[in-house]
C-alpha positions in Angstrom: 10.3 17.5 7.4 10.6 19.2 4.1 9.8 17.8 1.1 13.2 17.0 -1.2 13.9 17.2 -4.5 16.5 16.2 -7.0 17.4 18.2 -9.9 19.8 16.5 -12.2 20.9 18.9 -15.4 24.5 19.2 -16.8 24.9 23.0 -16.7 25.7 24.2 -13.3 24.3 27.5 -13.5 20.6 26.0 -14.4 21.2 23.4 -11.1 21.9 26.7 -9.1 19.1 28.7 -10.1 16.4 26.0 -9.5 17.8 25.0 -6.1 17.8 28.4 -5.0 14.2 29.2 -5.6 12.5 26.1 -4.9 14.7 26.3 -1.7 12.9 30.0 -1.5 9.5 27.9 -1.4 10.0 26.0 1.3 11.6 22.5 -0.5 15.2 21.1 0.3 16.8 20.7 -3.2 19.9 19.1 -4.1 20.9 18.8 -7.4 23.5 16.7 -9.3 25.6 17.0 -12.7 24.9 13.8 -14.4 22.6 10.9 -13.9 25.8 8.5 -13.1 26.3 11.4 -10.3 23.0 11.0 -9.2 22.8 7.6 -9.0 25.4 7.9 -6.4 22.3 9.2 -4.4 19.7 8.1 -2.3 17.2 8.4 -4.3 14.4 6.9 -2.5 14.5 9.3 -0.2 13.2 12.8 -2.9 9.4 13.5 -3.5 10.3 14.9 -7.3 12.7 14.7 -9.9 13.2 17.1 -12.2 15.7 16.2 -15.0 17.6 17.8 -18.0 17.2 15.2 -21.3 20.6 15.6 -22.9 23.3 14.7 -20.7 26.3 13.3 -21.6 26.3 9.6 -21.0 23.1 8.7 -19.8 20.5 10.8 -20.7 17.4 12.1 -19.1 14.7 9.3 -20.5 17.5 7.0 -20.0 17.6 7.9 -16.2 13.8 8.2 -16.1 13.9 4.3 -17.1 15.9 3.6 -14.6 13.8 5.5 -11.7 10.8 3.7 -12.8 12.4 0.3 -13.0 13.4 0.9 -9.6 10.4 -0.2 -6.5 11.6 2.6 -4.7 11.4 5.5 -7.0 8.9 3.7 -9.7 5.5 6.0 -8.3 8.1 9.2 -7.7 6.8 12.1 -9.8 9.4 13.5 -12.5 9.5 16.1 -14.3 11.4 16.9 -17.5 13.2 20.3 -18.1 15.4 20.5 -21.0 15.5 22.8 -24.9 14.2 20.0 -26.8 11.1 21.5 -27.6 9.5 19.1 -30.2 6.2 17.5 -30.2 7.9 13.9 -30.1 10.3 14.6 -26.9 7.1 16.0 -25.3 5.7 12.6 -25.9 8.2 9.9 -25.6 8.8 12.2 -22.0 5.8 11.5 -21.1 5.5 7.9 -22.1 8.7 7.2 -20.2 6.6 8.2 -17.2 7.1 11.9 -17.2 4.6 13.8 -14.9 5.5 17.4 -16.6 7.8 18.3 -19.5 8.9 22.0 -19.3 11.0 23.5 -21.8 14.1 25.7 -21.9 14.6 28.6 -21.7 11.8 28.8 -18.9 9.9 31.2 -16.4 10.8 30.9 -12.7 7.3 31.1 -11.4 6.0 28.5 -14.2 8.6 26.1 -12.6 7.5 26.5 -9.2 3.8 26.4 -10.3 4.0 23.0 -12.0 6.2 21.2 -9.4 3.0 22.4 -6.7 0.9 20.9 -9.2 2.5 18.0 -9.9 3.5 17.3 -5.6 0.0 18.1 -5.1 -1.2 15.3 -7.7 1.3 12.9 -6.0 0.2 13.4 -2.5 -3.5 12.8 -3.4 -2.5 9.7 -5.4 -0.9 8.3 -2.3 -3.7 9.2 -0.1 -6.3 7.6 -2.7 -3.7 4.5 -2.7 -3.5 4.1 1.7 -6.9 4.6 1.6 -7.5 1.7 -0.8 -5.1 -0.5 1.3 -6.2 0.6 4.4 -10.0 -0.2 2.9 -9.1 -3.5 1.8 -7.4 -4.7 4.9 -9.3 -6.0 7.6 -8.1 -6.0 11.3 -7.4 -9.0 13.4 -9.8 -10.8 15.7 -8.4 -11.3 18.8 -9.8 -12.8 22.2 -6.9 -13.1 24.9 -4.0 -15.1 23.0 -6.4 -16.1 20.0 -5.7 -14.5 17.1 -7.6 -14.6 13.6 -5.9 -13.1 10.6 -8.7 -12.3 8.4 -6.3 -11.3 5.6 -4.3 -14.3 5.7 -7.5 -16.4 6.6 -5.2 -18.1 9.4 -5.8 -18.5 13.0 -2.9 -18.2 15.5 -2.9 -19.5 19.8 -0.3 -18.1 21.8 1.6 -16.8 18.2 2.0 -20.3 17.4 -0.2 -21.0 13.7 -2.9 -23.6 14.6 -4.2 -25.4 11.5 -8.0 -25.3 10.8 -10.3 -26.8 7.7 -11.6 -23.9 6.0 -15.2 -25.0 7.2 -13.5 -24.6 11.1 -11.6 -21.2 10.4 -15.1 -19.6 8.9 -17.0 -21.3 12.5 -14.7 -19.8 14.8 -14.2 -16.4 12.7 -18.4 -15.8 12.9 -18.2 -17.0 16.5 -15.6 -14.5 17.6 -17.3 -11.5 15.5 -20.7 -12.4 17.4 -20.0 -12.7 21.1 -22.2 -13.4 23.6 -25.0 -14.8 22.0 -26.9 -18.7 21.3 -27.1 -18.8 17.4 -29.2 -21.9 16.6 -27.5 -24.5 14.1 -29.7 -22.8 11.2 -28.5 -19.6 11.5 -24.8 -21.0 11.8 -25.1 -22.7 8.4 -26.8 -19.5 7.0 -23.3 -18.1 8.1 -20.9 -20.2 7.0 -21.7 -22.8 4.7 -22.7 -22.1 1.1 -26.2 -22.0 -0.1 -26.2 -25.1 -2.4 -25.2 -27.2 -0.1 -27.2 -29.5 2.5 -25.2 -29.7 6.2 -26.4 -31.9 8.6 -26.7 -31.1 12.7 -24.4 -34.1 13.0 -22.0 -32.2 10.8 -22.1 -28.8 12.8 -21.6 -30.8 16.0 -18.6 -32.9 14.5 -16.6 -29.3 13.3 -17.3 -27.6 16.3 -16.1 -30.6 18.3 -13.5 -30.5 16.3 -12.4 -27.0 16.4 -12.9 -26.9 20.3 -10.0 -29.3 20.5 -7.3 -27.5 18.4 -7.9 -23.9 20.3 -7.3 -25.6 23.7 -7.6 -24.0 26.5 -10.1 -22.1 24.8 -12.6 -24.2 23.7 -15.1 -24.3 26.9 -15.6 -20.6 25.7 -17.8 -22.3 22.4 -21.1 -23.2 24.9 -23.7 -25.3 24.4 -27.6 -24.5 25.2 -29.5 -28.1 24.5 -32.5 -27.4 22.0 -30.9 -24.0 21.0 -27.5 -24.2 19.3 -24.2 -22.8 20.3 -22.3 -19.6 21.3 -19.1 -17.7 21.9 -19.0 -16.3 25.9 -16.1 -14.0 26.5 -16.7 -15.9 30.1 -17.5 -18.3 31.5 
């Protein structure tokens, strides 16, 4: 799929020229005589806007407001192309959200240089961004039809939520990530309870009781071993 872009500028001429040679590099432009004509648009759907300042009614920063006001367009690169050439449009371009402010009359290849530089800066943000989310997101435990949400710190049987105290969740959620092995009631306190604070074997016992009950029919998988402790066994 090719990347789009939107060119929104008053003269005609100007809208032609652009669309012909970004279309020349590959893009798929389409351009529009006023912002109220391009608003009219889907605009979620372009990769770069590239917008004339003095329009008629609503002018290019006005516009650029609007796109970054907008969650669907808010992290879409724009960048202004218009024959105010002052310091101070530069600047309040720019502090509207502007990626690249390019003034008339311009060069053709400068054009098509800046929007690769500015896509190119978009793509790597977005890549930097997934791989942030993907980072911070953890993937679900799951053992048959029991399912642990680590990101919503909620435990599901059969899709249905099953309500756990947070001292349960964090049991079962070490249980689950260490299989197939006795862990003695030391090391599960090491795991799960916090350092300043004094648990009992009574304790352990009474929340794994517990916790056995409300993940039903899957409980018998949390074994005991007398004089060792307790473990998660994928059979049994």
């Amino acid at each position: 799929m090719r990347i789009k872009i939107l060119i929104v500028d008053d003269e005609e001429p100007i809208c032609e020229i652009l669309k012909y040679n970004l279309e020349l590099e590959g893009y798929e432009a389409d351009y529009a005589l006023s912002a109220e004509e391009a608003m009219n648009l889907d605009l979620s759907s372009y990769a770069l806007f590239i917008l004339d300042i003095m329009m008629d009614q609503v002018s290019g920063f006005d516009f650029a407001k609007q796109l970054r006001n907008n969650i669907k367009t808010e992290n879409t690169p724009i960048i202004f192309c218009s024959a105010l050439d002052g310091e101070d449009d530069t600047v309040m371009g720019l502090n509207i959200g502007g990626d690249d402010y390019i003034t008339k009359p311009f060069v053709i290849s400068e054009v098509l240089a800046r929007v690769r530089a500015v896509l190119r800066r978009s793509q790597a943000s977005q890549q930097y961004a997934y791989n942030v989310s993907q980072a911070l997101t953890e993937p679900d435990i799951v053992f048959k039809t029991l399912r642990i949400d680590r990101n919503e710190k909620a435990c599901y049987l059969d899709g249905q939520p099953v309500a756990l105290t947070k001292t349960e969740f964090e049991i079962l959620l070490f249980f689950l990530t260490h299989r197939n092995r006795i862990y003695s009631r030391e090391e599960i306190i090491r795991e799960v309870w916090p350092d300043d604070v004094v648990v009992s074997n009574r304790t352990i016992d009474t929340n794994i009781t517990r916790l056995r009950k409300k993940i039903d029919p899957y409980g018998n998988y949390i074994i005991t071993r007398l004089g060792f402790g307790y473990g998660f066994k994928e059979t049994i």
